[in-house]
Phi, psi and omega in degrees: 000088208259088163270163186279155169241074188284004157297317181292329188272330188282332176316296181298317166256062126283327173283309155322315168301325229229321163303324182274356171283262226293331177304341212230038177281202191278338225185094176282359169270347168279091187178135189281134178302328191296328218266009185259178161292159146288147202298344206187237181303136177119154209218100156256165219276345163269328165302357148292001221266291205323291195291003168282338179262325187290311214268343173286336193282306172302286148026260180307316171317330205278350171276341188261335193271020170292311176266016165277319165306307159331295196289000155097146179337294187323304182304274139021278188274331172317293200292350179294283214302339165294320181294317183290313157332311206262347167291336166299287172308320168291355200256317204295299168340293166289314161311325152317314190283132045242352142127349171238167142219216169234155188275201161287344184260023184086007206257167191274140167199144183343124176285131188277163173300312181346336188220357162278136188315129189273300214250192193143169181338299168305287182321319177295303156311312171314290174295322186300294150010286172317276190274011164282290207304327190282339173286299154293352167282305190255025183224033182022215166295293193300315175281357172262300195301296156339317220244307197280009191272307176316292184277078071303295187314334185258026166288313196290321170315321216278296185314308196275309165328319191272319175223086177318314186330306186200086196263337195253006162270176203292292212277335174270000177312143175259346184301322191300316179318321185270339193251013161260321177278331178307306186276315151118199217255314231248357182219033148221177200278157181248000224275007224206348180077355168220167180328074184204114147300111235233348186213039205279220177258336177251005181261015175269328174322314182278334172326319177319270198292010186249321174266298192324296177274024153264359185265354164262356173286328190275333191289322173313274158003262168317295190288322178272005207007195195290076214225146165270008164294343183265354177256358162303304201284334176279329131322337159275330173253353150299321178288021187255307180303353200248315182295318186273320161309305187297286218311293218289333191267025142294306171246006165221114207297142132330104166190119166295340174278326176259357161098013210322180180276325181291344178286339189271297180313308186308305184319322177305297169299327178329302182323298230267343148304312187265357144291322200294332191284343170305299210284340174300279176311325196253350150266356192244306189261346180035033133273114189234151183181211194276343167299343167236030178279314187295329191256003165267310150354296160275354153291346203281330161218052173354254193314311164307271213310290146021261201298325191271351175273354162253341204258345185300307191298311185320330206281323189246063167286331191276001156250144218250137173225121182292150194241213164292115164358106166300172187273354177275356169083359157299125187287132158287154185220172185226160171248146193327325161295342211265353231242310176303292203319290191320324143324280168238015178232305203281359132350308189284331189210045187311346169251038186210113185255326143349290206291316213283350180288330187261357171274356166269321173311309196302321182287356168272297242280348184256005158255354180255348156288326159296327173263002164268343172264337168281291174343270171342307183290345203255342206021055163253109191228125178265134190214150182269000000 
């Protein structure tokens, strides 16, 4: 009982909308606490944005891989392992562009590989992906649920097992250790003020169980069709899930930078709320209108929009526009976005420098629904 779900598609770009929102203020010294991470432990309405898209990945596998499967083994590992190259390779791409920049003496000159960052975002979906698909393929339904209780559990083991002491902090987490010698110090992120990936290798595991369990919540879907016993049954197991996220962060914290297990669960009931209140309105009640014109758009070329939301401000970083005099009497310069914010968005409201940061997020996020609503109009949909 193969029904269209177009609930699943706003899901997905809502979500998509909403990565290309928080990623983008005016001001990253700015930024209203829902729309930042949380510092460490703790869950903000943006730390749901990711793993709401790793659980939309699944989602759609469970409609594409009946008929992937069909096409026989051979078929089956070409499309895994090419789409993971290449959503992998596009991440790289972008951590990489725009391949020069400017020095301290202003002059232009190559980034070099030596510092550039192996993983991010895209990569992290790229592998997650992978090994959801290979998982769900030789185990089913039953053996994905089973497989995915084990590795969260045996995550929990690994954090504990490696630093009884202090397993769940920045510096006693045992993954930096595995993602400095594999990856080396100089090709992870620092943003943290120290060596530590937020998307390394061993915080991928649970990452892991978040497109597994979305693609078996799409399958739930797919069997029960538009009935209510299957938006009964989703509802019921986010609040099961959610309910098992709090218990399990009493002794293994809610934290999105090492991806813990209780982060995957809690996020996971989160999902499965805000689909069913999707699926409710628009299969059930069948309100659709322009909220959810607006936010299918950008599923529709998801990973383009994405991709396109990085290379613009980067690329055009390389123009330089001068701004005000430093205090050291160094001419400061602006990049054309940094120049719209400074100008016209934070103007608007000078003593709430918040606000003029999320009215420049609102102005990206209405310029990449527009080039995402020309494609669409265009039915030009680029996919991996």
């Amino acid at each position: 009982m193969n029904q269209r779900f177009y609930s699943l598609d706003v899901f997905r770009g809502a979500t998509v909308a909403l990565m290309i929102l928080v990623n983008n203020p005016g001001s990253w010294s700015h930024i209203f606490p829902p729309l930042d991470h949380a510092a460490w432990h703790g869950c903000t309405p943006t730390d749901l944005v990711f793993p709401f898209f790793l659980f939309a990945v699944g989602n759609a596998m469970a409609f594409v891989m009946p008929k992937l499967e069909a096409a026989g083994e051979a078929a089956f590992w070409k499309k895994v392992i090419t789409r993971t190259a290449l959503i992998f390779l596009i991440g790289l791409f972008l951590n990489w562009f725009p391949f020069i920049r400017y020095n301290d003496a202003g002059n232009i000159t190559g980034k070099p590989f030596e510092n550039l960052r192996i993983f991010g975002v895209l990569q992290r979906i790229a592998l997650s992906y992978f090994f959801a698909s290979v998982i769900v393929h030789y185990f089913k339904v039953r053996g994905s649920f089973v497989a995915s209780a084990f590795i969260l559990l045996f995550y929990w083991f690994l954090c504990v097992a490696a630093h009884p002491a202090d397993p769940f902090s920045i510096n006693g987490w045992f993954g930096t250790n595995i993602d400095k010698a594999v990856l080396g110090e100089n090709h992870m992120y620092h943003g943290e003020g120290i060596a530590f990936d937020p998307e390394g290798l061993m915080n991928t595991f649970a990452a892991i169980v978040q497109v597994v369990l979305g693609y078996l919540v799409g399958n739930y879907i797919i069997q029960k069709g538009k009935t209510p016993e299957m938006l009964n049954g989703l509802f019921v197991a986010g609040c099961v899930l959610i309910g098992a996220g709090f218990f399990w962060d009493m002794i293994f914290p809610i934290n999105k930078k090492i991806w813990t297990s209780s982060y995957t669960i809690y996020t996971t009931g989160l999902a499965l709320l805000i689909l069913s209140v999707f699926i409710y309105l628009i299969e059930f009640k069948n309100k659709k209108g322009v909220w959810s014109r607006f936010f299918d758009v950008f599923g529709k070329n998801a990973l383009f929009i994405f991709a396109m939301s990085a290379i613009l401000p980067k690329g055009l970083a390389l123009i330089r526009i001068p701004g005000a005099m430093g205090v050291n009497g160094k001419q400061n310069y602006l990049t054309p976005f940094g120049w719209f914010y400074e100008h016209a968005c934070k103007p608007i409201f000078p003593s709430q420098p918040n606000i003029g940061s999320l009215i420049y997020a609102l102005c990206f996020i209405a310029m990449m629904w527009f080039l995402a609503w020309l494609l669409d109009r265009k039915k030009i949909y680029i996919r991996v």
